[in-house]
Short mmCIF file of the C-alpha atoms (twelve columns), coordinates in Angstrom:
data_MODEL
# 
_entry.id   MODEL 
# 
loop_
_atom_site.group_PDB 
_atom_site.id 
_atom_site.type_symbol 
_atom_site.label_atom_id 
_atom_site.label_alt_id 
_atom_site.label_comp_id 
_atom_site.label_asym_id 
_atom_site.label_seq_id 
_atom_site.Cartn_x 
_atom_site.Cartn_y 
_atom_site.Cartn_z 
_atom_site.pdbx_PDB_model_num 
ATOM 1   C CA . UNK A 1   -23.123 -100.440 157.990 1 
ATOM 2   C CA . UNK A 2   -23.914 -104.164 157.308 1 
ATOM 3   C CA . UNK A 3   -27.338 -103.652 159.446 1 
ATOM 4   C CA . UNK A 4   -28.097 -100.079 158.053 1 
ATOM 5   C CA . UNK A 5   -27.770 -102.913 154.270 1 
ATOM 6   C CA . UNK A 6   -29.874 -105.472 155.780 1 
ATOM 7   C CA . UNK A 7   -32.403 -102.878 157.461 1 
ATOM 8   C CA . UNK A 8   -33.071 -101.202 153.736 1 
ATOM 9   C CA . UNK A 9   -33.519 -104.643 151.851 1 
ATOM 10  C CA . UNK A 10  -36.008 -106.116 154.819 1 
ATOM 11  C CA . UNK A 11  -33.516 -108.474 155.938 1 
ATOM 12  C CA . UNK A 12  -33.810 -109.527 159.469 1 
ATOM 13  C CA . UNK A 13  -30.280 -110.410 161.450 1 
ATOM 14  C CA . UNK A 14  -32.255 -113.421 163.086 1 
ATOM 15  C CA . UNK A 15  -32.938 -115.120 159.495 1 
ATOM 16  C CA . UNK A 16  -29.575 -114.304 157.620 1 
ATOM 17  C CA . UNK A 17  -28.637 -118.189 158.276 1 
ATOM 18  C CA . UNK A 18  -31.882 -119.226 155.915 1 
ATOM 19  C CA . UNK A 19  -29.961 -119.812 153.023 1 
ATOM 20  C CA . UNK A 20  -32.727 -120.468 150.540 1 
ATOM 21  C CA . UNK A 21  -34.349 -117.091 151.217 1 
ATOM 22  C CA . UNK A 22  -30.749 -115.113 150.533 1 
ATOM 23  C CA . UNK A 23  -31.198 -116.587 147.500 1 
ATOM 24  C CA . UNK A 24  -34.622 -115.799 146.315 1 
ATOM 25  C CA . UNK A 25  -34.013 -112.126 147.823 1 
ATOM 26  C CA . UNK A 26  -31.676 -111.868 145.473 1 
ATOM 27  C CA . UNK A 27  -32.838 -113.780 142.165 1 
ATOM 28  C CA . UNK A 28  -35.189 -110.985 141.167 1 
ATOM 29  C CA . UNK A 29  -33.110 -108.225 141.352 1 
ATOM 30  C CA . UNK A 30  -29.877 -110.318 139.322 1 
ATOM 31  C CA . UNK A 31  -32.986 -111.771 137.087 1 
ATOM 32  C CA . UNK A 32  -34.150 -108.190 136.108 1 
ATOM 33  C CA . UNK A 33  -30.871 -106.636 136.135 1 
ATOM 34  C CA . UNK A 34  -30.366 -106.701 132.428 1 
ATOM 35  C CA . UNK A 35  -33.400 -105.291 131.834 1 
ATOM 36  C CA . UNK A 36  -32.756 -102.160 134.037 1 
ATOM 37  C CA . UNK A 37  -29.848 -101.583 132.269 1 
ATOM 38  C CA . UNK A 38  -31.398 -101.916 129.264 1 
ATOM 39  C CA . UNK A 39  -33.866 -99.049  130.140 1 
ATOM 40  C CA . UNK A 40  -30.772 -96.945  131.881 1 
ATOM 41  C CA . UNK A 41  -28.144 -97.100  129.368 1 
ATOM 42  C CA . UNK A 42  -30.126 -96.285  125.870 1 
ATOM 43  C CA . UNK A 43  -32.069 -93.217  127.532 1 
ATOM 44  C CA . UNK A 44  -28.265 -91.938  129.221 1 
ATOM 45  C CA . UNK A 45  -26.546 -92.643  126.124 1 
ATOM 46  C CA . UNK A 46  -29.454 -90.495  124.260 1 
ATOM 47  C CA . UNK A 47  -29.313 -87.751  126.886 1 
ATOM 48  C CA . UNK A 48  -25.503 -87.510  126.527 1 
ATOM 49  C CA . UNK A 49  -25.769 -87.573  122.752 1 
ATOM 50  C CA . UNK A 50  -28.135 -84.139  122.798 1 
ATOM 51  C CA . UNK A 51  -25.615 -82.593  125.587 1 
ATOM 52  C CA . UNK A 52  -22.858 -82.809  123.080 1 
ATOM 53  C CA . UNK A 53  -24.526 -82.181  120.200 1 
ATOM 54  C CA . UNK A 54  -26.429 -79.141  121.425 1 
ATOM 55  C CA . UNK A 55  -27.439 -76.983  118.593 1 
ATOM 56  C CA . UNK A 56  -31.044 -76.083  119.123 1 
ATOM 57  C CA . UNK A 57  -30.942 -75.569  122.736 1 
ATOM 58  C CA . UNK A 58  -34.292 -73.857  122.555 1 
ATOM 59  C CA . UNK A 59  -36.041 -77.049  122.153 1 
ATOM 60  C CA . UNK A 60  -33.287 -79.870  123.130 1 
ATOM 61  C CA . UNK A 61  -33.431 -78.686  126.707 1 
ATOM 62  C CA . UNK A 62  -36.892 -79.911  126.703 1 
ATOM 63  C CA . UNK A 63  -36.386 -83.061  125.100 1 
ATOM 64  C CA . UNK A 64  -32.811 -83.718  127.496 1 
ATOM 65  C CA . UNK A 65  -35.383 -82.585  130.636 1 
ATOM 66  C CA . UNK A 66  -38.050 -85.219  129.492 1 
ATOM 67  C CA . UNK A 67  -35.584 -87.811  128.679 1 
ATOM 68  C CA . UNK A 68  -34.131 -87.580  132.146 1 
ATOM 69  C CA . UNK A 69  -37.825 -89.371  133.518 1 
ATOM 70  C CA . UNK A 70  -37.115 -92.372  132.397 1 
ATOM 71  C CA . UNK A 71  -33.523 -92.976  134.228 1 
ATOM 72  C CA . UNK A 72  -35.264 -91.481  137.128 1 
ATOM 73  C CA . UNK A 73  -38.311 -93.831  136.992 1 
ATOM 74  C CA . UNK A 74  -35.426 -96.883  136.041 1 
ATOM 75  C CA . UNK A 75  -34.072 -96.153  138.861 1 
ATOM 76  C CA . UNK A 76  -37.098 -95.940  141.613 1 
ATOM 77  C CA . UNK A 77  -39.009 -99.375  140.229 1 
ATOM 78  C CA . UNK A 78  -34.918 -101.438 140.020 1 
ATOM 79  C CA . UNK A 79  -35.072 -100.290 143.897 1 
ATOM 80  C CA . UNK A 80  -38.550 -101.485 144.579 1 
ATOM 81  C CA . UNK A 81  -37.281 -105.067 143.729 1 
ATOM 82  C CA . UNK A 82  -35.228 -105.572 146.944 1 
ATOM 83  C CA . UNK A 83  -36.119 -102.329 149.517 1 
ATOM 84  C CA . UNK A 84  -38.634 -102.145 151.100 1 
ATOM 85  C CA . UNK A 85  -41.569 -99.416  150.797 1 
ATOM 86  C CA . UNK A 86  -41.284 -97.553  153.467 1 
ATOM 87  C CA . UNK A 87  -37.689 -96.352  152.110 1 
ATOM 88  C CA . UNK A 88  -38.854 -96.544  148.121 1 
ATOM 89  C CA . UNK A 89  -41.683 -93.526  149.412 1 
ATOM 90  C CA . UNK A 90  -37.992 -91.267  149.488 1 
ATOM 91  C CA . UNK A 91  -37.064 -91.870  146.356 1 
ATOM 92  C CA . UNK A 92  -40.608 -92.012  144.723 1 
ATOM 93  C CA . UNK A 93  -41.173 -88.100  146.575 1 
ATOM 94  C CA . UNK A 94  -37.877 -87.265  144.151 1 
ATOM 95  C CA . UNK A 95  -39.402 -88.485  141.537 1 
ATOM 96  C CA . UNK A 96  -42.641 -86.945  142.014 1 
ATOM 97  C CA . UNK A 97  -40.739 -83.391  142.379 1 
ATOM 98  C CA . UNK A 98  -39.326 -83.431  139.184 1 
ATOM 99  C CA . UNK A 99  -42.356 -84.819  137.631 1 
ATOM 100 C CA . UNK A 100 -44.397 -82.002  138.836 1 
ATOM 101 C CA . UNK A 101 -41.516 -79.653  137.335 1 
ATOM 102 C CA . UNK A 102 -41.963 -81.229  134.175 1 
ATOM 103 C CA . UNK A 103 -45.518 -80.486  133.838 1 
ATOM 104 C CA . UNK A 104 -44.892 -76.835  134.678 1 
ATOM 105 C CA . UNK A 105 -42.316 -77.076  131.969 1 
ATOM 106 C CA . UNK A 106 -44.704 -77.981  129.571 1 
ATOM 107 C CA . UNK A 107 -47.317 -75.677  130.712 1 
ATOM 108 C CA . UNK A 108 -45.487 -72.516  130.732 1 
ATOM 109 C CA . UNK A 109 -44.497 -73.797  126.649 1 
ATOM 110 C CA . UNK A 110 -47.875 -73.920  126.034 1 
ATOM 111 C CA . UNK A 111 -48.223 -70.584  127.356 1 
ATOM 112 C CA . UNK A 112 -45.523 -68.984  125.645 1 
ATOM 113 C CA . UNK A 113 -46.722 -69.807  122.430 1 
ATOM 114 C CA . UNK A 114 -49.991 -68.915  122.781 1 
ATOM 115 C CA . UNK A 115 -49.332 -65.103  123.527 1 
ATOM 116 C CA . UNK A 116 -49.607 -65.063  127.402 1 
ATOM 117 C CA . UNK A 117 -45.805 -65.310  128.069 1 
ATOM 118 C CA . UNK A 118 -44.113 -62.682  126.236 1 
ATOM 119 C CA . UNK A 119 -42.989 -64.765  123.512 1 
ATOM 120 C CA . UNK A 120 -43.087 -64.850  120.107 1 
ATOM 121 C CA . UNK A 121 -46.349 -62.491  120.380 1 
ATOM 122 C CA . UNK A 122 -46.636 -61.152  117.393 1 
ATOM 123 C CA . UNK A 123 -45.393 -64.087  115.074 1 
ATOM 124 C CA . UNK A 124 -48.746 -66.022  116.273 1 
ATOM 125 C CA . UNK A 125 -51.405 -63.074  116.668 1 
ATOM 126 C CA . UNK A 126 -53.025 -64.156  113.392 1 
ATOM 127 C CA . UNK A 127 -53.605 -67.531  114.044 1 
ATOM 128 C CA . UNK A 128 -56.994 -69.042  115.573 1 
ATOM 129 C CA . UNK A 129 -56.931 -71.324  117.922 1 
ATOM 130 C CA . UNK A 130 -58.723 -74.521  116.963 1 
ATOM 131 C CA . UNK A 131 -60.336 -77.118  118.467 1 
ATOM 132 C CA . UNK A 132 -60.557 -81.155  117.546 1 
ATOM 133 C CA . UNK A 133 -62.736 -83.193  120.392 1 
ATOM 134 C CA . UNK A 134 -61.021 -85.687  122.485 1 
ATOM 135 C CA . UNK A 135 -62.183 -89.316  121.740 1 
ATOM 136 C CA . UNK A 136 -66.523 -89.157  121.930 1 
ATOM 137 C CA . UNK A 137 -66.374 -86.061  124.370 1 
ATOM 138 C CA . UNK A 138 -68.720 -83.305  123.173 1 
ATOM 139 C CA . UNK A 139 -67.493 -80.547  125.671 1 
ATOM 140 C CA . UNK A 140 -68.333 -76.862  124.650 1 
ATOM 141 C CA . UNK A 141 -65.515 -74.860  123.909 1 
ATOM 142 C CA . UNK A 142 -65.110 -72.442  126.076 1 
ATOM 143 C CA . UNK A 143 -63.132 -68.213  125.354 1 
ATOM 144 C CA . UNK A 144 -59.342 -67.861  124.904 1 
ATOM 145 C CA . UNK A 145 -58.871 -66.291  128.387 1 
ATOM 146 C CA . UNK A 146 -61.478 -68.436  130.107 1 
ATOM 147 C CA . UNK A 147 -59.552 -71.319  128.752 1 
ATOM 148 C CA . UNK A 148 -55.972 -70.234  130.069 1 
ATOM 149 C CA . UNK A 149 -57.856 -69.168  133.456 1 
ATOM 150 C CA . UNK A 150 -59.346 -73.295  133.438 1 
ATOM 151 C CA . UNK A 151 -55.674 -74.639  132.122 1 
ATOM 152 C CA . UNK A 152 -53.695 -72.240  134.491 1 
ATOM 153 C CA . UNK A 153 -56.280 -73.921  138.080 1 
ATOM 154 C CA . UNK A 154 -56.381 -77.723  136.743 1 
ATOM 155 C CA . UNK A 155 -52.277 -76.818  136.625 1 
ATOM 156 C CA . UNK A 156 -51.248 -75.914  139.302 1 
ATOM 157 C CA . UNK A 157 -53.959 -77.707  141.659 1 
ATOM 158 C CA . UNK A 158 -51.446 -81.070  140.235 1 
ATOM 159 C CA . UNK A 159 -48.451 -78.895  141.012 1 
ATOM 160 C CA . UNK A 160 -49.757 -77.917  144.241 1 
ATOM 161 C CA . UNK A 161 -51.339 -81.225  145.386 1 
ATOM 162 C CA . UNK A 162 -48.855 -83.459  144.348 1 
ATOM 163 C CA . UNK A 163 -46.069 -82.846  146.259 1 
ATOM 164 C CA . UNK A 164 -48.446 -82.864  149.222 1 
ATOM 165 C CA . UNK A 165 -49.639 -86.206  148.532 1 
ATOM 166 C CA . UNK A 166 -46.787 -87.392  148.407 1 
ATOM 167 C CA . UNK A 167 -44.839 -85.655  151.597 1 
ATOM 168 C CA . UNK A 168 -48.303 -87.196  153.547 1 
ATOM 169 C CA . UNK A 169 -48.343 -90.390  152.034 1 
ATOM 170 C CA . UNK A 170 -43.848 -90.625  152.841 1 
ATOM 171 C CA . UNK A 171 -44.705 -89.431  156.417 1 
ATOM 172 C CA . UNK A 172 -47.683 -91.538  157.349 1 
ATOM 173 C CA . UNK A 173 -45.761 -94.742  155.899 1 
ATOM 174 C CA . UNK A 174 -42.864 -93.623  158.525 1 
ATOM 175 C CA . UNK A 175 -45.156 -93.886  161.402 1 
ATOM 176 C CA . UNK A 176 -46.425 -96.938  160.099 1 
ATOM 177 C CA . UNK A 177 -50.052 -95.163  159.630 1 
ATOM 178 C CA . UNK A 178 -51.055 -95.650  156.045 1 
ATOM 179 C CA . UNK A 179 -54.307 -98.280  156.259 1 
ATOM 180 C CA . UNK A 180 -55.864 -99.736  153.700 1 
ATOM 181 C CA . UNK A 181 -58.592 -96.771  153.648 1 
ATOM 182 C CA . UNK A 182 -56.702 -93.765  153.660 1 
ATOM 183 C CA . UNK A 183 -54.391 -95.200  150.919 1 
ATOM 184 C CA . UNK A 184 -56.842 -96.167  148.251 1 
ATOM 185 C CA . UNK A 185 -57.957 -92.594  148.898 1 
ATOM 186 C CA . UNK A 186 -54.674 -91.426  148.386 1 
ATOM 187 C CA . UNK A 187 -53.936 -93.060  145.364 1 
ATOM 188 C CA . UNK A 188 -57.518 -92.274  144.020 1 
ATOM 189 C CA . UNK A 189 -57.392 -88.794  144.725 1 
ATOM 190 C CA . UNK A 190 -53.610 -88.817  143.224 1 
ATOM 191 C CA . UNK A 191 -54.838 -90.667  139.694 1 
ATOM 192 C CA . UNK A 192 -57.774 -87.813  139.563 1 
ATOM 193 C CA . UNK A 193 -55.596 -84.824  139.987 1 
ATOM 194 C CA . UNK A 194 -53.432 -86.167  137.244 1 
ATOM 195 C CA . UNK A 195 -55.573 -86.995  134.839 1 
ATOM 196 C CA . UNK A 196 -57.728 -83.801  135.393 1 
ATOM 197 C CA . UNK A 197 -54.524 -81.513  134.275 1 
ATOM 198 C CA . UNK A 198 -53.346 -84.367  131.558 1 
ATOM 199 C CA . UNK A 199 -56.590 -83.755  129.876 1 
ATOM 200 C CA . UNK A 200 -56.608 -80.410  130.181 1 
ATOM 201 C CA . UNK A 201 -53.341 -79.849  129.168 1 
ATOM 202 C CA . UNK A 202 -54.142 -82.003  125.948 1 
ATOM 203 C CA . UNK A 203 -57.070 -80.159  125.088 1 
ATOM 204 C CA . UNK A 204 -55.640 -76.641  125.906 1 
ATOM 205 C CA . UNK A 205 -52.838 -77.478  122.987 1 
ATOM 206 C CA . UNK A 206 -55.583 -78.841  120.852 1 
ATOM 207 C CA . UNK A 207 -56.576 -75.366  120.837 1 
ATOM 208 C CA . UNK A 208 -53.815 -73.939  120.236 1 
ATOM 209 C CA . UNK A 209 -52.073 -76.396  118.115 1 
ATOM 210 C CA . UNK A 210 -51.562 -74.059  114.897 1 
ATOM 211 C CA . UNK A 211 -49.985 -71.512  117.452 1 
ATOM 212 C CA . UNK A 212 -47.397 -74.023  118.612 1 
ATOM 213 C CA . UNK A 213 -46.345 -75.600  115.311 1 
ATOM 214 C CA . UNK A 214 -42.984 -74.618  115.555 1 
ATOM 215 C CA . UNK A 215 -42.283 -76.694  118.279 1 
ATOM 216 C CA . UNK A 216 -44.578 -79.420  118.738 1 
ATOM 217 C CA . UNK A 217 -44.357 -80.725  122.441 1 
ATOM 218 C CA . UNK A 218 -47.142 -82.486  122.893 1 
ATOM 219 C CA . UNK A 219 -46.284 -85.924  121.444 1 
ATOM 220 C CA . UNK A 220 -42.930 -85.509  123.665 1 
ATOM 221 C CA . UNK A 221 -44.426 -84.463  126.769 1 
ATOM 222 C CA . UNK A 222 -47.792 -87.157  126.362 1 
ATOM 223 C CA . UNK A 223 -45.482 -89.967  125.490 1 
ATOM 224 C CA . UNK A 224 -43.904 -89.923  129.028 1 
ATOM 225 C CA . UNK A 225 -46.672 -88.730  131.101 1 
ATOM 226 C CA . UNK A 226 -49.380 -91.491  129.655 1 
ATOM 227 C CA . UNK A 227 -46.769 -94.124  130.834 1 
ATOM 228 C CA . UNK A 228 -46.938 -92.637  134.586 1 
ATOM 229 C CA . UNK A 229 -50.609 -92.200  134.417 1 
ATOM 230 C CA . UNK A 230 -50.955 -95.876  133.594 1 
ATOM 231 C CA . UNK A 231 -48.162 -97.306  135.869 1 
ATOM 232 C CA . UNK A 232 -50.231 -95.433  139.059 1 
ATOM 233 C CA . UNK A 233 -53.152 -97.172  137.658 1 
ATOM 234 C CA . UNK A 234 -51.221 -100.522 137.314 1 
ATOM 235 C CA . UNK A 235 -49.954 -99.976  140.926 1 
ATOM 236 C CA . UNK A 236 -53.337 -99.146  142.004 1 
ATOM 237 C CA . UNK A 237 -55.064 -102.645 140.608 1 
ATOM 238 C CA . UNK A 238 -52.410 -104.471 142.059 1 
ATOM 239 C CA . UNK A 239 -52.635 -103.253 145.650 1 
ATOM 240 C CA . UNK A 240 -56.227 -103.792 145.729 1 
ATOM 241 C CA . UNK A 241 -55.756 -107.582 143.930 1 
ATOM 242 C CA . UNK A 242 -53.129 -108.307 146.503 1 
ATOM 243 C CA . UNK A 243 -54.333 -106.711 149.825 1 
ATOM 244 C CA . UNK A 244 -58.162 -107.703 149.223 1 
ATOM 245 C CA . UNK A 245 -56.770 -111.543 148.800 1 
ATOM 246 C CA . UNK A 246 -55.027 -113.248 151.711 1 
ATOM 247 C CA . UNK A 247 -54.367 -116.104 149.844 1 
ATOM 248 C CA . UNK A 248 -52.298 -114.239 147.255 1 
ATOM 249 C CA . UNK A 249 -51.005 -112.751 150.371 1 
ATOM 250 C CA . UNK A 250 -49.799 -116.905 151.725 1 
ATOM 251 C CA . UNK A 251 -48.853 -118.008 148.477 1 
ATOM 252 C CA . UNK A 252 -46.251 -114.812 148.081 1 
ATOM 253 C CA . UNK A 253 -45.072 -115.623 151.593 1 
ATOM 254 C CA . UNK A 254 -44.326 -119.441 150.830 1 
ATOM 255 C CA . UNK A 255 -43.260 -118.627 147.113 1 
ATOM 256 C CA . UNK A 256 -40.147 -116.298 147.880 1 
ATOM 257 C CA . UNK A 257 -39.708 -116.904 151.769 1 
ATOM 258 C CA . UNK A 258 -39.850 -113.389 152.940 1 
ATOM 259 C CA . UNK A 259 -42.908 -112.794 155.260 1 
ATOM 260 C CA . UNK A 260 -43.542 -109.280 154.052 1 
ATOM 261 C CA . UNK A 261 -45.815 -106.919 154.385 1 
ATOM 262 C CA . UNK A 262 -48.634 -106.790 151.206 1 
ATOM 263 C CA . UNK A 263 -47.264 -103.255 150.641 1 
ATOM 264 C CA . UNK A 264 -44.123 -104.493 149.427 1 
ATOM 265 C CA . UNK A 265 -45.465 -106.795 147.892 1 
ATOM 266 C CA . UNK A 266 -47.507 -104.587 146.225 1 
ATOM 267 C CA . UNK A 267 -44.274 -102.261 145.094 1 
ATOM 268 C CA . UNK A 268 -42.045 -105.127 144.322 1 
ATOM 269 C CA . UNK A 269 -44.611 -106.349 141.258 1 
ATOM 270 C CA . UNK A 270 -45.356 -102.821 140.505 1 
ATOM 271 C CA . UNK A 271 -41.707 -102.404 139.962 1 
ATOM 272 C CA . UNK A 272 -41.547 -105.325 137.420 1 
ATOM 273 C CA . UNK A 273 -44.393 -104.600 135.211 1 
ATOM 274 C CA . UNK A 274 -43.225 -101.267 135.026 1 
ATOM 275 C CA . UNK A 275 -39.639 -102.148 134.634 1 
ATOM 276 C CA . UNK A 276 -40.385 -104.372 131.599 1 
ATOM 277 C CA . UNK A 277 -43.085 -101.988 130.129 1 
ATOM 278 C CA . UNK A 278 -40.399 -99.343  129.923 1 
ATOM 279 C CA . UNK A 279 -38.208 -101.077 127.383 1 
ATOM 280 C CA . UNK A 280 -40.828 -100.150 124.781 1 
ATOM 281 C CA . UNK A 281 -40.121 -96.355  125.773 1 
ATOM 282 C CA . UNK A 282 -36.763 -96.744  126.156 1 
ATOM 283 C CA . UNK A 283 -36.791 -98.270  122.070 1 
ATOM 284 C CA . UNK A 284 -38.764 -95.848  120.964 1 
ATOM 285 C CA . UNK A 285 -37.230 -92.684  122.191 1 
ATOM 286 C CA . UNK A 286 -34.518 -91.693  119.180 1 
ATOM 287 C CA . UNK A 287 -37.735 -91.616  117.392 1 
ATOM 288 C CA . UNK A 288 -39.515 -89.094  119.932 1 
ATOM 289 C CA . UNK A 289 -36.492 -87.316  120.932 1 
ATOM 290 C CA . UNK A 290 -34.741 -86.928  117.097 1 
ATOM 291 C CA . UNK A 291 -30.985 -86.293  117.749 1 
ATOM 292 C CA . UNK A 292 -30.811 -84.023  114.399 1 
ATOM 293 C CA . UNK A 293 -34.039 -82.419  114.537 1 
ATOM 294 C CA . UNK A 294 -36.022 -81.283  111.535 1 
ATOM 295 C CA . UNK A 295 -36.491 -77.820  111.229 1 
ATOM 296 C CA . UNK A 296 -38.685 -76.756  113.595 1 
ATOM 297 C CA . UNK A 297 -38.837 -73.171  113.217 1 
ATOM 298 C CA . UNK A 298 -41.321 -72.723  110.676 1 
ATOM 299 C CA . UNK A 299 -41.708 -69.245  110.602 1 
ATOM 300 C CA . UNK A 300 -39.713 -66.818  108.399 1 
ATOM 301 C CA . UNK A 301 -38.652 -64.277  110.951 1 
ATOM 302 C CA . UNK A 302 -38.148 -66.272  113.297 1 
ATOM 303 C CA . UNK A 303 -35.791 -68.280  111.417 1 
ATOM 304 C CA . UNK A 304 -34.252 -65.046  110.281 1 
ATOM 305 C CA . UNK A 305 -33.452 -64.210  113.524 1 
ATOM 306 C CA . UNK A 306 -32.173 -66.956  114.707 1 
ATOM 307 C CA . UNK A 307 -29.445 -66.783  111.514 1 
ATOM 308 C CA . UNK A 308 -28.487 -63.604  112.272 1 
ATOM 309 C CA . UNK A 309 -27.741 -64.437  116.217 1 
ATOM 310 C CA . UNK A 310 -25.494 -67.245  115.049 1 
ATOM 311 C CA . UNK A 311 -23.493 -65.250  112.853 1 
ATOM 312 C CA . UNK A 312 -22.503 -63.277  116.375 1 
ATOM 313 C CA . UNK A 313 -22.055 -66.010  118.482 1 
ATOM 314 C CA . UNK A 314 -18.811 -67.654  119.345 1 
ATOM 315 C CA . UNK A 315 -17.796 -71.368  118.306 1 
ATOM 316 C CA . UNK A 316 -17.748 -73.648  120.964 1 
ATOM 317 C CA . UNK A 317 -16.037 -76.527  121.238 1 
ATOM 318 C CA . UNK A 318 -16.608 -80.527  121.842 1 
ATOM 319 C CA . UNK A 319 -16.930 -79.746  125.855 1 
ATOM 320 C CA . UNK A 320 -17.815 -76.269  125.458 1 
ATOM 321 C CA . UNK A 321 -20.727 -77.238  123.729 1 
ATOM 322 C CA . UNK A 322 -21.676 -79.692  127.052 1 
ATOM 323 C CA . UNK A 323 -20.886 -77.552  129.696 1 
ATOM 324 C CA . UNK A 324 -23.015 -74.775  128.213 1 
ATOM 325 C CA . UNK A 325 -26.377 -77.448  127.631 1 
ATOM 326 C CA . UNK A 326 -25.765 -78.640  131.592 1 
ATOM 327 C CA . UNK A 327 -25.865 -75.354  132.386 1 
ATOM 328 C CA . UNK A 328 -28.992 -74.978  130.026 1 
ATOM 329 C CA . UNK A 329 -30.565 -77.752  130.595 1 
ATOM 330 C CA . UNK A 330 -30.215 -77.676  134.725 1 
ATOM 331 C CA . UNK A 331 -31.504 -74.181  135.204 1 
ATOM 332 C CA . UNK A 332 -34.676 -75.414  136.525 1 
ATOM 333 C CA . UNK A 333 -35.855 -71.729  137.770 1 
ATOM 334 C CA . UNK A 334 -35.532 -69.869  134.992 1 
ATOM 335 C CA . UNK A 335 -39.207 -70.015  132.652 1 
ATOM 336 C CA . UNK A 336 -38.243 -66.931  130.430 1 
ATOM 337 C CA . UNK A 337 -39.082 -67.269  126.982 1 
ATOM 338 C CA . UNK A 338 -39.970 -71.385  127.018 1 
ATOM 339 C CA . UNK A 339 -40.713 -71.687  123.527 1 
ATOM 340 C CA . UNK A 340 -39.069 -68.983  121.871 1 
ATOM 341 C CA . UNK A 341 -36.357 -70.280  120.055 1 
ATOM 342 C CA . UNK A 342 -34.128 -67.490  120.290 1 
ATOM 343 C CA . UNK A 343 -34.482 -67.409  124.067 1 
ATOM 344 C CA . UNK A 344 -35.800 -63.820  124.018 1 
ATOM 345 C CA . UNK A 345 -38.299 -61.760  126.053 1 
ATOM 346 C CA . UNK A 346 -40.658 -60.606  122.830 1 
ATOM 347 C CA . UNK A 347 -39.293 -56.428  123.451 1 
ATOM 348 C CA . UNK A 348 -35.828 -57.903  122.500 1 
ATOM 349 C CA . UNK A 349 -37.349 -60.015  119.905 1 
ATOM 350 C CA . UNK A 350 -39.037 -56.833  118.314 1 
ATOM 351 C CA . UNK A 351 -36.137 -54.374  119.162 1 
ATOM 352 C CA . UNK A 352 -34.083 -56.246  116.999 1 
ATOM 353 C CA . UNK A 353 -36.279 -57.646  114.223 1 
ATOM 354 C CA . UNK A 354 -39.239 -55.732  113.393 1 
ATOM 355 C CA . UNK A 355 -37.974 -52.248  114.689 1 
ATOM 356 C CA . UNK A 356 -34.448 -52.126  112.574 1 
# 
């Protein structure tokens, strides 16, 4: 067990008895531990205050299912302080899972609220969809379905592609065949597929935005994702600052006493700057993620509805109430009416509102 330990941090068994570089293997991790927790315990504490207090489940299960990134990503850059890479690539395909679930998430929101996804159809039918230009980018509007048939490729070609990426980039680390070549390309071609379907996505809900006012995801899904999207690119400069220098490379060696490979080098800084960068999130998320939410159902019948379903529904208790938003929040498969805050397929919706 003690060599499966030493394996994972890098430690060989024929330099345990250097005591000075025990030491400095384990400075950074004790140095930056308050800092993890920092980032850890706010964003749990947060999540576990919206699984108790779970009263608009149709939205709070989105904000819980964001939240949940940052632990996640806590977790992967603490580990890249003191394991090595070719064990972080595990935990980083995890994390690249869920993030690619998140996206779909969003997505399929976007899509319920704009009349695709049977889902609160005939509450938006009057409204245009709308269109402010990104930054100085004078790109020609394009038709309603031509624009869900653009959104729905640049999509899933992320969801599609990166889990790939990542499986190929986790197996060719294994056999010790990631160069310097193929992963710049990797990591390129990674950064463009994400910020292809992050722009996309962005100006798809610009279009939309008067259709989705009663829930307003953007600024909760955008505040996450343009983190990621920068810490690849901040993981990207740094691989090519410390791999293209060889002195770097020396210096690193004699500074800490580990004779690493630039790789792990290259996740071990990633891990702080992103580590310290996500203390800012971590303050700013009551703010993003409201505990007691303003109303966000903004139209009448919906909010109607929703009125007249509570007067039905059972009181739940303390625990009651958390059991039911784990199960919520946790039933990853289950897309049906995202964005409808009664939960309801739009013949339901109508059977009960419009046709009484």
């Amino acid at each position: 067990m003690e060599d499966l330990f030493n394996l994972l941090l890098g430690t060989e068994s024929n330099n345990s008895d250097n005591p000075n570089e025990e030491v400095f293997r384990a400075f950074v991790p004790s140095l930056l531990l308050p800092v993890f927790l920092m980032v850890f315990i706010p964003s749990n504490f947060l999540i576990f205050q919206h699984l108790f207090n779970y009263h608009q489940g149709f939205i709070q299960k989105f904000y819980v299912r964001l939240l949940f990134m940052i632990p996640i990503n806590a977790i992967v850059s603490y580990c890249q302080l003191f394991v090595r890479y070719r064990y972080i690539v595990f935990l980083q395909l995890a994390r690249d899972f869920y993030e690619v679930y998140v996206v779909l998430t969003f997505y399929f929101l976007l899509l319920s609220s704009c009349g695709e996804a049977p889902c609160l159809t005939r509450c938006v039918s009057h409204l245009i969809p709308r269109v402010n230009r990104l930054c100085c980018c004078n790109v020609p509007v394009p038709g309603v379905k031509k624009m869900l048939l653009i959104t729905k490729i640049c999509v899933y070609q992320f969801a599609i592609q990166k889990p790939i990426l990542s499986i190929l980039k986790a197996v060719l680390v294994q056999f010790n065949l990631l160069r310097e070549g193929p992963k710049v390309f990797l990591r390129l071609y990674g950064l463009f597929s994400m910020f292809v379907a992050l722009w996309v996505l962005l100006f798809f809900f610009r279009c939309i935005s008067k259709a989705v006012v009663a829930v307003r995801p953007v600024q909760i899904f955008l505040w996450i994702k343009v983190a990621m999207f920068l810490n690849l690119i901040q993981e990207f400069i740094i691989g090519l600052i410390i791999s293209k220098n060889p002195g770097i490379q020396h210096f690193l060696n004699l500074f800490t006493g580990l004779d690493l490979k630039p790789v792990d080098y290259e996740s071990r800084v990633a891990g702080i700057v992103f580590l310290i960068e996500m203390i800012y999130l971590d303050c700013v998320s009551p703010v993003v993620f409201p505990l007691k939410s303003v109303a966000v159902v903004q139209i009448k019948e919906v909010a109607l509805y929703l009125d007249k379903k509570k007067e039905g529904e059972p009181e739940r208790g303390y625990w009651g109430n958390f059991l039911f938003a784990l199960k919520d929040v946790f039933t990853f498969w289950n897309f049906k009416g995202m964005g409808c805050p009664h939960g309801l397929s739009i013949d339901s919706y109508s059977n009960a509102l419009f046709d009484n």
